[in-house]
C-alpha positions as CSV (number, residue, x, y, z in Angstrom):
1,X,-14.4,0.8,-7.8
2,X,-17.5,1.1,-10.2
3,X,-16.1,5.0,-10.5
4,X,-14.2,5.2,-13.6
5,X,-12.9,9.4,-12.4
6,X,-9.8,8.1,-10.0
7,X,-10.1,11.3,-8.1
8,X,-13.6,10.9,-7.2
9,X,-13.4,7.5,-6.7
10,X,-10.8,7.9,-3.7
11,X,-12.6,11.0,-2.6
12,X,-15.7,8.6,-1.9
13,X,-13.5,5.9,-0.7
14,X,-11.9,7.8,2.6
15,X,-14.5,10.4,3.0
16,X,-17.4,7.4,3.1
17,X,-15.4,5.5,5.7
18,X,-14.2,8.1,7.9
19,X,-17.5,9.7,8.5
20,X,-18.0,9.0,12.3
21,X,-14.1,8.2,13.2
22,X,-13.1,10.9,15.2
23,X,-11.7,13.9,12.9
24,X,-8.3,14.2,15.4
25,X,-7.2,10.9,15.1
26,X,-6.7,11.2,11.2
27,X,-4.3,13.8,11.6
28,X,-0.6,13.6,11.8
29,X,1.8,12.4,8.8
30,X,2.2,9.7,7.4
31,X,-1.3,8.1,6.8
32,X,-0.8,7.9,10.8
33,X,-3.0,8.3,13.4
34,X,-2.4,10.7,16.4
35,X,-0.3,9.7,18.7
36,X,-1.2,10.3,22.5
37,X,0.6,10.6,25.3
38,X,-0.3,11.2,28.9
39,X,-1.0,15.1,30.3
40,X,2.2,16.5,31.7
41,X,2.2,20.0,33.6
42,X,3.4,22.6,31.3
43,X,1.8,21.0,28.0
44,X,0.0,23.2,25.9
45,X,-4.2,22.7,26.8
46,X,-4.4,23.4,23.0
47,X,-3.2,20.1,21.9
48,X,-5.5,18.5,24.4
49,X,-8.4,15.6,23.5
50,X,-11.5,16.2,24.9
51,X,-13.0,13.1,23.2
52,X,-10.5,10.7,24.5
53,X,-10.7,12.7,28.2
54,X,-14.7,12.0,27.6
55,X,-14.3,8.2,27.1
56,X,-11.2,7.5,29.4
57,X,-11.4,10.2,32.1
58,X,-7.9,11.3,31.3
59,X,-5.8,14.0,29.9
60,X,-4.6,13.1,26.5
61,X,-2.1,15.4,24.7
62,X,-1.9,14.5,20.5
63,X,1.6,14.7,19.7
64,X,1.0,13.9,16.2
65,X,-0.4,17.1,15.5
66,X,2.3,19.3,15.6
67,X,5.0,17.1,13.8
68,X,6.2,18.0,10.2
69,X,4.6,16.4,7.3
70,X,6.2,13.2,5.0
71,X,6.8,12.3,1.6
72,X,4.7,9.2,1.1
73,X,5.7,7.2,-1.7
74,X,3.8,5.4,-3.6
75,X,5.6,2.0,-6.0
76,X,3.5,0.2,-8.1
77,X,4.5,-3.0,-9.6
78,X,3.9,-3.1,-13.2
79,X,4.8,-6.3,-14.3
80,X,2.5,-8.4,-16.9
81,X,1.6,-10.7,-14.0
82,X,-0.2,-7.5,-12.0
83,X,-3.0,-8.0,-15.9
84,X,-4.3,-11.0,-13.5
85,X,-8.2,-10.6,-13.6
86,X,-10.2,-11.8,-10.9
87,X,-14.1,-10.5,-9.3
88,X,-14.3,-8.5,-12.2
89,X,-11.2,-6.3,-12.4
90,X,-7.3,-6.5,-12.7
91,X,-4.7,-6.5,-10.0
92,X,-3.9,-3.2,-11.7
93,X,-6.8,-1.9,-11.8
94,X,-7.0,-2.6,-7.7
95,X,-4.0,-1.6,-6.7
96,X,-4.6,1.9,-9.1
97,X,-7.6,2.4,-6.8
98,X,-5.8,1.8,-3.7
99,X,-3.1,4.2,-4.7
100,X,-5.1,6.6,-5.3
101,X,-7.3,6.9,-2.0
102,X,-4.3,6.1,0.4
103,X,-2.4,9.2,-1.9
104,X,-5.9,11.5,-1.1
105,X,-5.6,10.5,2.1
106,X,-2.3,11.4,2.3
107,X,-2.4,14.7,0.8
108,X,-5.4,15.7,2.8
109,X,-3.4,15.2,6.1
110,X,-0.8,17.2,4.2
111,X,1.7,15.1,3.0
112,X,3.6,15.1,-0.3
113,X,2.6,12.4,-2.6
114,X,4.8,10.8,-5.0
115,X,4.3,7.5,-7.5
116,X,7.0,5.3,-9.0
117,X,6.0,2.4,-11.4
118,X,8.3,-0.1,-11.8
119,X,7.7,-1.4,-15.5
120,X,9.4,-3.8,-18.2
121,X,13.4,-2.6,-18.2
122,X,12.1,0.8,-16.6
123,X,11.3,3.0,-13.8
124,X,8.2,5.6,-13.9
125,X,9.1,9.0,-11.6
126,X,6.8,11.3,-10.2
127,X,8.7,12.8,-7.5
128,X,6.7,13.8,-3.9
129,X,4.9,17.6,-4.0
130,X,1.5,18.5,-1.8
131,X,0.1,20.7,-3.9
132,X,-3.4,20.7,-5.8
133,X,-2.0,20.5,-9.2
134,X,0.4,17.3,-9.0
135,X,-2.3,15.3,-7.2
136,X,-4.3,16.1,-10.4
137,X,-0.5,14.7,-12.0
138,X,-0.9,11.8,-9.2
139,X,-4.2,10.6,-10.7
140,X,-3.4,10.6,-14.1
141,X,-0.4,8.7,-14.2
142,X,-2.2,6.1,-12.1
143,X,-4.5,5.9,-15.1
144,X,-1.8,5.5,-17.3
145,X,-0.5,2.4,-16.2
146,X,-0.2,-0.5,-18.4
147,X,1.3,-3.4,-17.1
148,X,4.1,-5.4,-19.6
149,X,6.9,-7.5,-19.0
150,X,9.0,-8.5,-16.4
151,X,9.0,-6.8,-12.5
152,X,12.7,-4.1,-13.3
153,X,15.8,-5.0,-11.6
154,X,15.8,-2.4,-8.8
155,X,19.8,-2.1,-8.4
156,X,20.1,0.8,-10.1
157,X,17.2,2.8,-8.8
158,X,18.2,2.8,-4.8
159,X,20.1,5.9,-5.3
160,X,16.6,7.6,-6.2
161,X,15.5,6.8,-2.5
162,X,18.3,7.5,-0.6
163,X,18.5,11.1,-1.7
164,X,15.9,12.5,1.1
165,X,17.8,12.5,4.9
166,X,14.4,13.3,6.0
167,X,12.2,10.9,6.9
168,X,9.8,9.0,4.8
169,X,6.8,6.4,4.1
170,X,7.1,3.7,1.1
171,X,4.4,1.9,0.3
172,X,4.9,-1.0,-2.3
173,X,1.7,-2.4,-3.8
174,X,2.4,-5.8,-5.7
175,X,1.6,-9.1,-6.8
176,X,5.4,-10.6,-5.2
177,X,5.4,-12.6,-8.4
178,X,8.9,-12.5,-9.1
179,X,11.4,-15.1,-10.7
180,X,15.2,-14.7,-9.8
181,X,14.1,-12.4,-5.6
182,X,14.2,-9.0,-7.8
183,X,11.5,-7.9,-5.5
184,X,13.1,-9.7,-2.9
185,X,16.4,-7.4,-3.7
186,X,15.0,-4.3,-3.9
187,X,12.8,-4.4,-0.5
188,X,16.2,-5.6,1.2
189,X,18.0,-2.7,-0.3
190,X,15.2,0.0,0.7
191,X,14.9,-1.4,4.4
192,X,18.7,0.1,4.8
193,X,17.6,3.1,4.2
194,X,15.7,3.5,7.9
195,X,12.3,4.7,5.9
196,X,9.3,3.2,7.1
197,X,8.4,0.3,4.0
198,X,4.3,-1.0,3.8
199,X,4.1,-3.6,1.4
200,X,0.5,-4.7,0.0
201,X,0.6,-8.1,-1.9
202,X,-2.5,-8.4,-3.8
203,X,-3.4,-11.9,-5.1
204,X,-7.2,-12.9,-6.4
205,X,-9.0,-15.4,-4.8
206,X,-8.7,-17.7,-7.8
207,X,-5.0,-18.0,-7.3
208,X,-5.5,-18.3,-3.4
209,X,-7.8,-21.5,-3.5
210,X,-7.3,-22.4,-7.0
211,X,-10.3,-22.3,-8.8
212,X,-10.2,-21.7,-12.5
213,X,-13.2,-23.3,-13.4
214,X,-13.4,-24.5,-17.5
215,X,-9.6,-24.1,-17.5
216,X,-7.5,-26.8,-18.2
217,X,-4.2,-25.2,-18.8
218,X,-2.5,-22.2,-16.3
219,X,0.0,-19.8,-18.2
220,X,2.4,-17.5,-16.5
221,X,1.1,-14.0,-17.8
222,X,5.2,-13.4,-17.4
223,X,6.9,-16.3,-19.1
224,X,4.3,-18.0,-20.9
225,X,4.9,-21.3,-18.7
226,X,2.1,-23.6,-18.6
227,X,0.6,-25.9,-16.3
228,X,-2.6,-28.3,-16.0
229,X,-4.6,-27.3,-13.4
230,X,-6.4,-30.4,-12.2
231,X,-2.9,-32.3,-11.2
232,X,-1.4,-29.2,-9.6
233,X,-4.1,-28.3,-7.5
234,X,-2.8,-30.2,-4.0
235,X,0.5,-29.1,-4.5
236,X,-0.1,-25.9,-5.7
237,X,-1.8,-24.6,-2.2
238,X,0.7,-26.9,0.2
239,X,3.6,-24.8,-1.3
240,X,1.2,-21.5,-1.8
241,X,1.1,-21.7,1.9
242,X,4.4,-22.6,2.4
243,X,5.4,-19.7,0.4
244,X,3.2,-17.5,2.3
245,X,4.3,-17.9,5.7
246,X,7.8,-17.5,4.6
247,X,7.3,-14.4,3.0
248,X,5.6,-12.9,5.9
249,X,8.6,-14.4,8.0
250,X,11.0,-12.4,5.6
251,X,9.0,-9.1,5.9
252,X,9.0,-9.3,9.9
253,X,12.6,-9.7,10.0
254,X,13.2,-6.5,7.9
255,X,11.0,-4.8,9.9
256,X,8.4,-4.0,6.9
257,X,4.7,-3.7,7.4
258,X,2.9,-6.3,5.6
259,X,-0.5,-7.5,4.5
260,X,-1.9,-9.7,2.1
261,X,-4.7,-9.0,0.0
262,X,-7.2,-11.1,-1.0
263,X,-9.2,-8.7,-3.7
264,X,-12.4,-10.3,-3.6
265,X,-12.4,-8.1,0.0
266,X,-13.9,-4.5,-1.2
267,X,-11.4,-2.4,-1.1
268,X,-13.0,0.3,1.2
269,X,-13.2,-2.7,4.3
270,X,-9.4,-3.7,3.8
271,X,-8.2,0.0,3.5
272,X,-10.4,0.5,7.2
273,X,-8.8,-2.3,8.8
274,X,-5.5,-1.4,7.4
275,X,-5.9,2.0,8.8
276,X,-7.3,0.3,12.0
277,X,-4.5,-1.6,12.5
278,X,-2.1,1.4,12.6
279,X,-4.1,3.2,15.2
280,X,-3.8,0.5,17.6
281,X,0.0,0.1,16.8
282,X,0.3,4.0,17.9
283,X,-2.3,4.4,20.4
């Protein structure tokens, strides 16, 4: 993240952490891995994997491989609250860098990219295309962001993802700090849709355990709300957790992918288990 060019940046990223994973299981759409399947008489020998016959001593066929490529979408929360610094950098600022290697990824396996920011009273659209030229697009409107306001009431976007019948990835990267369930809302109203939804929740480790050292006061970067920080502490972290568990509750039952963030993690490590994770979902 010390790499101010985006594009580079997420070039490093995925190229330096895929070095030594094996090139076929990378491929497929969807920032998926391939997906395997057991040898059947008749299969095509050109889709077998010699790698996984080498460690398993059976016939693998990658069905993955000859499947049509996605739209990922990418939806960035752009609220003031996302200007929370912490080791070093903003939430922004992290989740513009996680964008933009999971989009290089993503175009490099051959899927169209598209970014949506979801800012004060408006919605930012860069609709989903593959080629060269709008991931040049992709990166700069990531480094255009500027976080203000309130999280926008998603109600009257849902027609803009319910237009495609084909099928597609969402990935939401947030803060969840919302104040009447408008993120709530919109995730319920996207899950209808049947596309496959990854939400990222990024929160720093000072919010996590709650250590603002020299700070008396708290303000809410959205509402300007304040709070001491000494007599909130205990409660703050019982109902931190409490919250915690319920959200991931609510995201299981809508059958939505999701992880939380803690970004003192570097963000090549939590993009490697992420992608880990997937592999052994499929596999």
């Amino acid at each position: 993240m010390a790499i101010k060019d985006l594009s580079l940046a997420a070039k490093r990223t995925i190229d330096g952490f895929m070095i030594g994973i094996n090139s076929s299981t990378i491929k497929g759409p969807g920032l998926e891995f391939s997906q395997y399947r057991s040898y059947q008489p008749g299969d095509d020998l050109r889709w077998l994997d010699w790698k996984m016959y080498a460690r398993s001593d059976r016939y693998y066929i990658r069905e993955s491989e000859i499947e049509t490529s996605i739209s990922v979408r990418f939806l960035i929360d752009a609220s003031n609250s996302m200007n929370h610094a912490d080791n070093g950098y903003t939430k922004i600022e992290y989740a513009r860098y996680m964008a933009a290697s999971l989009g290089y990824l993503a175009n490099k396996q051959g899927d169209a990219v598209g970014l949506y920011v979801f800012r004060d009273g408006e919605l930012f659209a860069l609709p989903s295309r593959k080629d060269p030229q709008h991931m040049s697009r992709f990166f700069f409107q990531l480094e255009q962001i500027r976080p203000d306001g309130k999280f926008t009431d998603p109600v009257q976007y849902k027609h803009i993802f319910s237009g495609e019948q084909k099928r597609e990835l969402l990935i939401f990267i947030t803060d969840f700090h919302e104040r009447n369930g408008e993120i709530s809302r919109m995730l319920e109203a996207l899950s209808t849709l049947r596309h496959e939804i990854i939400v990222f929740q990024l929160m720093g480790k000072n919010e996590l355990d709650m250590e603002f050292g020299g700070y008396d006061m708290l303000e809410d970067l959205e509402t300007g709300e304040r709070i001491a920080v000494n007599s909130a502490r205990k409660e703050y972290k019982d109902k931190l957790q409490q919250y915690l568990a319920a959200l991931r509750m609510q995201m299981l039952d809508k059958n939505i992918f999701y992880r939380l963030v803690n970004m003192v993690q570097p963000l090549d490590q939590v993009l490697r288990d992420f992608l880990n994770q997937r592999l052994k979902s499929i596999v």
